[in-house]
C-alpha positions in Angstrom: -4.0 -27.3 -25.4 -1.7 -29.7 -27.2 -2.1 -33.8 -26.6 0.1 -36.6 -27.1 -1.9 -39.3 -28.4 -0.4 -43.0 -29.0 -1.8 -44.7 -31.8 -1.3 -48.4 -33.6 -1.9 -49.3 -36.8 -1.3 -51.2 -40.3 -0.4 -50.4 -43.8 -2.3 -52.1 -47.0 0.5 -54.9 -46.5 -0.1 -55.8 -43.6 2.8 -54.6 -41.2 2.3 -52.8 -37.7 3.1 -49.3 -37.0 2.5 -47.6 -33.9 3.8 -44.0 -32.6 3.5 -40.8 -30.7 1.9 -37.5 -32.2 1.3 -34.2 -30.6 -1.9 -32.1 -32.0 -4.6 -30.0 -30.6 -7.4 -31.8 -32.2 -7.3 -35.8 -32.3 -9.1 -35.0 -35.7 -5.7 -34.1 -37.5 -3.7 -37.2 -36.2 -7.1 -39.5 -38.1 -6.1 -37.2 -40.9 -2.4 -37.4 -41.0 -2.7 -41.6 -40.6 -5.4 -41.8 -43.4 -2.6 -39.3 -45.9 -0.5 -42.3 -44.7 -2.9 -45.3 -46.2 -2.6 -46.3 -42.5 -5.5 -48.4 -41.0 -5.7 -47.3 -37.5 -6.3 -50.2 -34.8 -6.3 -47.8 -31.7 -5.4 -44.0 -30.8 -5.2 -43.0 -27.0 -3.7 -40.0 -24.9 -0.4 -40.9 -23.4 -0.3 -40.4 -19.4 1.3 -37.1 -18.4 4.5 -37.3 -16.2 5.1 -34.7 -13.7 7.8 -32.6 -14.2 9.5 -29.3 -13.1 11.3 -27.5 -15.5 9.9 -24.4 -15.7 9.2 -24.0 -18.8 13.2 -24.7 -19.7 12.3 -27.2 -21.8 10.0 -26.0 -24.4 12.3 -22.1 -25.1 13.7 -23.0 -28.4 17.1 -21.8 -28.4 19.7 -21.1 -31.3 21.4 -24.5 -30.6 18.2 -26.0 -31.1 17.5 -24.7 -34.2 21.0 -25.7 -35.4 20.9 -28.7 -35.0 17.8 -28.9 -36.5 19.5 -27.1 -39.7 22.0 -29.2 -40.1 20.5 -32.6 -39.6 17.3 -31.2 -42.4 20.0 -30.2 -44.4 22.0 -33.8 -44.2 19.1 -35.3 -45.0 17.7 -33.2 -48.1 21.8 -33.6 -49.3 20.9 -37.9 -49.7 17.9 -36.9 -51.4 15.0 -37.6 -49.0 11.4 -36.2 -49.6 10.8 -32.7 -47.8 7.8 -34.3 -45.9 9.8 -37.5 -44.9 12.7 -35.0 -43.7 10.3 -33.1 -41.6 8.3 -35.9 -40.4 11.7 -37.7 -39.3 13.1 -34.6 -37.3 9.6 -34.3 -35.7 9.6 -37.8 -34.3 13.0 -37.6 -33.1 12.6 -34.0 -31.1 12.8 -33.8 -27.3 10.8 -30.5 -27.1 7.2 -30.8 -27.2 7.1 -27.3 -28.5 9.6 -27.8 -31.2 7.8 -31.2 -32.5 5.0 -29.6 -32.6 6.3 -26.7 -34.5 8.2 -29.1 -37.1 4.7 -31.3 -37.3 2.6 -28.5 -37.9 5.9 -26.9 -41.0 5.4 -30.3 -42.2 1.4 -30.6 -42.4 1.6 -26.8 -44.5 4.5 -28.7 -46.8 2.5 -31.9 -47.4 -0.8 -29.7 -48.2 0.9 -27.4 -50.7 2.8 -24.5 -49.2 6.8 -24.3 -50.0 9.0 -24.8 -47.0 9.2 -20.6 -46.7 5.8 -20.5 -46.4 5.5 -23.3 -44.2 8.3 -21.5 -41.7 7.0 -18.2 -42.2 3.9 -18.9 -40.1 5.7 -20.5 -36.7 7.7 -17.5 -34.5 11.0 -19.3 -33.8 12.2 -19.0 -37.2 13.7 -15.4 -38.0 13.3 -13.5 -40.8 16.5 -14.3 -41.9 15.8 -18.0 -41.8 13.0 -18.0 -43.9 14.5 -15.4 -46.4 17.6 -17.6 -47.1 15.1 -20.7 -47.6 13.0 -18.6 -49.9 16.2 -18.0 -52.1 17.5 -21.7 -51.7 14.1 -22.6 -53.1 13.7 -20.4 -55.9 17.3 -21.2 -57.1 17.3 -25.1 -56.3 19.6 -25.2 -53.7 17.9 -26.0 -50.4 20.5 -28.4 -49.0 23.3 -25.8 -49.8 21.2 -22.5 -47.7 20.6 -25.1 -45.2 24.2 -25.8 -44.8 25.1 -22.4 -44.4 22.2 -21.3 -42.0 23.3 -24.1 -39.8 27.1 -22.8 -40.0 25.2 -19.5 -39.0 23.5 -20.5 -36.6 26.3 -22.3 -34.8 28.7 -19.7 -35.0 25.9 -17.5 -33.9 25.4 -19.5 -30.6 29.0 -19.7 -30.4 29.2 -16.1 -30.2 26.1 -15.9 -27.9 27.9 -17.6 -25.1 31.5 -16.3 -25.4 29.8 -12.7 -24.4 27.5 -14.4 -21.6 30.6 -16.2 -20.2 32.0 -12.9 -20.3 29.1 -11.1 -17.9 28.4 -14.2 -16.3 32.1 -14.2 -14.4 31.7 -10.3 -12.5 27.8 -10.8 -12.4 28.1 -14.4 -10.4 31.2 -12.6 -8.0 29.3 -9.0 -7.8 26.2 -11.2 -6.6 28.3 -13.4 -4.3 29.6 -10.1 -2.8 26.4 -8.1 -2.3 24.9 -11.2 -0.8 27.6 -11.4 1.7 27.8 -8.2 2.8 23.4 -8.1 3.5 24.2 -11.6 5.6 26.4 -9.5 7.4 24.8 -6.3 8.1 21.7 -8.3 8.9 22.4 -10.8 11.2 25.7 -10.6 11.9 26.9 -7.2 12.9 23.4 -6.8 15.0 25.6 -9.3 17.4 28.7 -7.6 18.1 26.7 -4.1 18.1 25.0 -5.5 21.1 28.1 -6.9 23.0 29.9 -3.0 22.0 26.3 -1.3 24.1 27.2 -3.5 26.8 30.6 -2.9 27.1 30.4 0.9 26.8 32.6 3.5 25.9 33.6 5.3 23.0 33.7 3.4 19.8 35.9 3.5 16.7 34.6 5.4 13.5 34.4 2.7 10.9 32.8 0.5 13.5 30.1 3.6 14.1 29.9 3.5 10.2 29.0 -0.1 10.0 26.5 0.2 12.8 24.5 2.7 11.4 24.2 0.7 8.2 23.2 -2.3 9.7 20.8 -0.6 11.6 19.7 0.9 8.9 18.8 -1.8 6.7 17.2 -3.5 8.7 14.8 -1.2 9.4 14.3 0.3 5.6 15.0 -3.4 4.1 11.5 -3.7 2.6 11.7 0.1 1.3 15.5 -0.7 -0.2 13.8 -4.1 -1.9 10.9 -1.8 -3.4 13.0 0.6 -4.6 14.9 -1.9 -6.5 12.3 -3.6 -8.0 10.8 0.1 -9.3 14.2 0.7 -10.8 14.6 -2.4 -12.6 10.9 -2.3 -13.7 11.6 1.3 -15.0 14.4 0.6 -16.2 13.1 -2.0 -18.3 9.8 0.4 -19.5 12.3 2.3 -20.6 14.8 0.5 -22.3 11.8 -0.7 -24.1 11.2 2.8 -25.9 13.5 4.0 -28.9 14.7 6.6 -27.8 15.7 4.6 -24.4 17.4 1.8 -25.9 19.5 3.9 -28.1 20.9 5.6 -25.4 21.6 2.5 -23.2 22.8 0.8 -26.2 24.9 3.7 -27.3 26.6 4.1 -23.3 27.0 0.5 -23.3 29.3 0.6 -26.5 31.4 3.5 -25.0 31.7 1.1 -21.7 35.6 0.5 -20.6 36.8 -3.1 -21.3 33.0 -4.5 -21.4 32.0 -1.9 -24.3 34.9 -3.5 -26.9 33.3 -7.0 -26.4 29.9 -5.5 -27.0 31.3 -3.3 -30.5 33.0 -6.5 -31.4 30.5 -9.1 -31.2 28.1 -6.7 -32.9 30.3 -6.2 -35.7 30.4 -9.7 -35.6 26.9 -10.2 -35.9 26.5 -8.0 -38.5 28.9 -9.1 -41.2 28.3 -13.1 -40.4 24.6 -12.2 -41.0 25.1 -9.8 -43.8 27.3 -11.9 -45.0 25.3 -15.2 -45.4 22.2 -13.4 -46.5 24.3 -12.2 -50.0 25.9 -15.4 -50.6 22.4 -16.9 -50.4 21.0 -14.7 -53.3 19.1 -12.5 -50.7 18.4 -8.9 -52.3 20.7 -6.6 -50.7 18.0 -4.3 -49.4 15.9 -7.0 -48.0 19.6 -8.5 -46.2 20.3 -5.1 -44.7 16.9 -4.4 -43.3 16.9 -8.3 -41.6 20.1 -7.3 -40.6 19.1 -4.1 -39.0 16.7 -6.5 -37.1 19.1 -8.9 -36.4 21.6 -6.3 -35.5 20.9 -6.6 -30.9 21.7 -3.0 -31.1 19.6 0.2 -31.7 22.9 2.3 -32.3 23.6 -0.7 -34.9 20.4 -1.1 -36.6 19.9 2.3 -36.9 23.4 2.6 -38.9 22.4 -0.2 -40.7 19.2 1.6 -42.1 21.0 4.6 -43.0 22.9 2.3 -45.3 20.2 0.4 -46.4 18.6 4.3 -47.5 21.6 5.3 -49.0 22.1 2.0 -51.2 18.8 3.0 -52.2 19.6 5.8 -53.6 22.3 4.8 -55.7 24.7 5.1 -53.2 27.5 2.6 -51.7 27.6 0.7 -48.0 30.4 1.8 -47.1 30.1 5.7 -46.6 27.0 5.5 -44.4 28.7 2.7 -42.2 31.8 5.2 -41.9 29.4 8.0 -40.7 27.8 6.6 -38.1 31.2 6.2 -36.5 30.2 2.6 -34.8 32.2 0.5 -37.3 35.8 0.4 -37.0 37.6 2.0 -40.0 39.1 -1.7 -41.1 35.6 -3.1 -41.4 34.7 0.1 -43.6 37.6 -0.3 -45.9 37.0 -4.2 -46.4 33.4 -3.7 -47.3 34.3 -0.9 -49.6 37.0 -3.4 -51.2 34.3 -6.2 -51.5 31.9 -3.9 -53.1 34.6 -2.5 -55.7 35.9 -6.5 -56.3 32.2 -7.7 -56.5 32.8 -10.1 -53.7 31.0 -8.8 -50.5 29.9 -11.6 -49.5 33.4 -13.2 -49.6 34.7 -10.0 -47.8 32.2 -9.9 -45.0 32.7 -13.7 -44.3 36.3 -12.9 -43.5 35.7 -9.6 -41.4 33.3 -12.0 -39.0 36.1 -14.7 -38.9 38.2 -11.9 -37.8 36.2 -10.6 -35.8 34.8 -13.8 -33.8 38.8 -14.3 -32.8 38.6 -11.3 -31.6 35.6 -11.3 -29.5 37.7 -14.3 -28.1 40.9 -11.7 -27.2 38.5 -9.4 -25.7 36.4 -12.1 -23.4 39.8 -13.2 -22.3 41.1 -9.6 -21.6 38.0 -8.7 -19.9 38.3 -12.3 -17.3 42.1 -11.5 -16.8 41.3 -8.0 -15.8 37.7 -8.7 -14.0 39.1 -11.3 -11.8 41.4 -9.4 -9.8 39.7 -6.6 -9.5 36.3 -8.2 -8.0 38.5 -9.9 -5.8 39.8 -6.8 -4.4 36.4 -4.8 -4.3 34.9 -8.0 -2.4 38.0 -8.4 0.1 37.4 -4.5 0.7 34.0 -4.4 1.5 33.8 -7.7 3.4 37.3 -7.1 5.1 36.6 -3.9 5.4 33.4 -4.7 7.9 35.1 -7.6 10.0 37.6 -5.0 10.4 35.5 -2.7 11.8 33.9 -4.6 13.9 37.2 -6.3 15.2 38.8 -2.8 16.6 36.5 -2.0 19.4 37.8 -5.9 20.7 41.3 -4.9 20.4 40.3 -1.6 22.5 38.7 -4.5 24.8 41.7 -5.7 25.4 44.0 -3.5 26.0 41.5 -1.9 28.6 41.7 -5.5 30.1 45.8 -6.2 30.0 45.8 -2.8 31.2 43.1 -3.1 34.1 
């Protein structure tokens, strides 16, 4: 388990240092302050606060790793030592997790590996990232890959929350609805159901309806929530086989409205990542396969392998990509234009600038459409039950005027 220790100490000339390091051993902080010519006066563990977050806190996300990109890259740009870099960005993180991470990238550095290396160990940095590092290593131009991973990786989180905003919106309302209508059935209608027994008489078919499906969730409610948790946890088992996510992935590109968003932002994907790889010297095989990785989509990757075979064997990119039938003929052409100019990497930066403004039409299309009809589908089903419960009061009534 990792600590925090606080330590204090003095260089050679005299001046006093003190700071925070997180390590499992206390052993490797002695280490790190000795590497440092630092003469240590004291090292203790810092009290623990208390907090609830869930875990929240320490999930590196691709905003995270962003910034961390472009601040690395800044700082190798005015010519800083890689081990002073890292050893800055560590101090300054938030995340425990990701200090730690960055500590232990900048312990490999400062003992001999290259940064690749270094990254290649620690789970949070993608293939991709370490690739493109690799090449900006090998060809001298670290602060230039870094630059463009953190343009990737911004636009990449960009894109990342312009399709959750876009399921977030019906899933919030859908929620909001369901919700409602259990409150109902479950504590609500149980009320009027037993006024209507007192009252007697015949009552009105949608208000019969509405009974019998309060009544009958509210006995079954524990078999309803079982079955849904089995169906999600299936669902899930099998979504996690290839054969399973192909197909889900494959219905949810032929969805109406929600299915172009998904095509779109995968195309997106694929070229920005594509893309950045060739610019960065990547080999082309070794950028398709991390792009087939990359891709979020099994009907995706697996195109994307077919190309990579077919490149292999003398072939172009762009006949297998018009094959699979997953790529929009545009995207085929401009890819088969980049490859006959020489300047794919060019070619695909501008088919994911395209198509991130397009993602952007598509989100918007799918909120202007969404909106009205969840509000109808909720006003129905809600309305629909006060409704039904309403007429047998209105037959109360008129029973009364005319008594």
């Amino acid at each position: 388990m990792s600590v925090t220790y606080l330590w204090k100490g003095r260089t050679p000339t005299g001046e006093m240092l003190s700071g925070e390091f997180l390590t499992d051993n206390k052993q490797e902080l002695i280490n790190h302050l000795r590497k440092r010519k630092i003469i240590i006066t004291t090292i203790r563990e810092k009290p623990k606060d208390i907090k609830f977050n869930f875990g929240i806190k320490n999930r590196i996300t691709t905003r995270d790793l962003g910034v961390f990109t472009r601040q690395f890259a800044t700082m190798i740009n005015a010519g800083l030592p890689m081990v002073q870099c890292l050893d800055i960005l560590s101090s300054q993180m938030d995340k425990p997790a990701f200090k730690k991470i960055v500590s232990d990238v900048m312990y490999d550095v400062e003992a001999g590996s290259t940064l690749a290396e270094a990254l290649r160990k620690q789970s949070c940095f993608s293939d991709l990232y370490v690739n493109m590092v690799e090449a900006g290593e090998a060809g001298g131009i670290l602060d230039v890959i870094l630059n463009r991973l953190a343009v990737y990786l911004e636009k990449a989180d960009a894109l990342i929350k312009k399709v959750k905003g876009a399921m977030t919106y019906p899933a919030v309302v859908m929620t909001v609805c369901l919700g409602a209508s259990i409150f109902m059935l479950m504590f609500i209608i149980p009320t009027f159901a037993q006024m209507f027994k007192d009252f007697g008489g015949e009552l009105p078919l949608p208000t019969k309806i509405v009974m019998g499906l309060s009544d009958f969730l509210r006995a079954n409610w524990y078999l309803l929530v079982g079955v849904a948790v089995g169906a999600t946890i299936a669902f899930r088992r099998y979504y996690k086989t290839q054969a399973g996510r192909y197909r889900i992935d494959r219905i949810a590109l032929k969805m109406p409205i929600l299915g172009a968003v998904i095509r779109k932002s995968a195309v997106a994907r694929f070229t920005r990542t594509l893309g950045t790889l060739v610019s960065s010297g990547v080999p082309i095989l070794n950028g398709l396969e991390i792009t087939a990785r990359t891709s979020g989509n099994k009907v995706i990757e697996e195109a994307v392998l077919k190309t990579r075979t077919s490149i292999s064997e003398g072939n172009t990119i762009a006949d297998p990509l018009k094959e699979c039938g997953v790529f929009p003929p545009m995207v085929v052409q401009m890819i088969g234009v980049g490859e006959q100019t020489g300047a794919l990497d060019e070619m695909l930066e501008k088919v994911a600038d395209f198509y991130d403004s397009e993602v952007d039409t598509a989100v918007g299309a799918l909120t202007s459409i969404i909106e009205p009809v969840m509000i109808v589908v909720m006003g129905t089903i809600v309305g629909g039950m006060l409704i039904a419960m309403y007429l047998p009061m209105f037959k109360l009534v008129t029973v009364v005027s005319g008594g």
